[in-house]
C-alpha positions, 0 to 999 in steps of 0.5 A, a space after each residue: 316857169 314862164 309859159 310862151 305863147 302859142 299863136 293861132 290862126 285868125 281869118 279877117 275878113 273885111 268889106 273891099 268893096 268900100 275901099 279904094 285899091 290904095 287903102 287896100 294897100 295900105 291896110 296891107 302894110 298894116 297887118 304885115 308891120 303890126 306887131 300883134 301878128 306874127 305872118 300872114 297871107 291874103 289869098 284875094 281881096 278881103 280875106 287875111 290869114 294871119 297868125 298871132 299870140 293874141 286873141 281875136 279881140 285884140 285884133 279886132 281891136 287894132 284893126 277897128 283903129 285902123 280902118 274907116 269905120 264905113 268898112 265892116 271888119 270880121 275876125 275869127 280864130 280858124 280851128 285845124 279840122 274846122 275848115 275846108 275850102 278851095 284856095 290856091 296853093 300858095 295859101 295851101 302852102 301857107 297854112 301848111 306852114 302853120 300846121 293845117 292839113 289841106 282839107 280842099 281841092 289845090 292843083 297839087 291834088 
């Protein structure tokens, strides 16, 4: 019997401030054609949530091949019942999408 994989949830986060708006772009296209993730969605520059079967290393990974090393990176699984916050509600509904509950404040509330 073969097990399948579960994706998860990873935030990105990575310093903006070190890229130019057309690196943002197209790291942008990076993640949305990289094949270790399976959706995404960047609520403001920065940040990408990303959904994925493999590990935050693995990301990281790919990331770090990626992008300049003057932009530091950070990846971190995001755990149902482990977060809150105040987004819009475009990333509510994405990660409605994925199976978390709204833990903070949207307009919908």
């Amino acid at each position: 019997m073969t097990e399948t994989a579960v994706d998860n949830s990873f935030l990105i986060s990575f310093d903006a401030s070190k890229m130019n708006p057309s690196e943002i772009e197209s790291f942008l296209t990076f993640i949305k054609y990289n094949r270790l993730i399976s959706d995404w969605h960047s609520p403001f520059i920065g940040c990408i949530i990303v959904n994925s079967n493999n590990d935050a290393q693995e990301i990281a990974d790919a990331v770090n091949d990626y992008i300049d090393e003057a932009v530091s990176i950070y990846v971190s699984e995001v755990v149902e019942g482990r977060n809150a916050g105040y987004l819009p509600p475009e990333t509510w509904k994405f990660l409605k999408k994925l199976g978390f509950r709204s833990h903070g404040k949207t307009e919908e509330q």
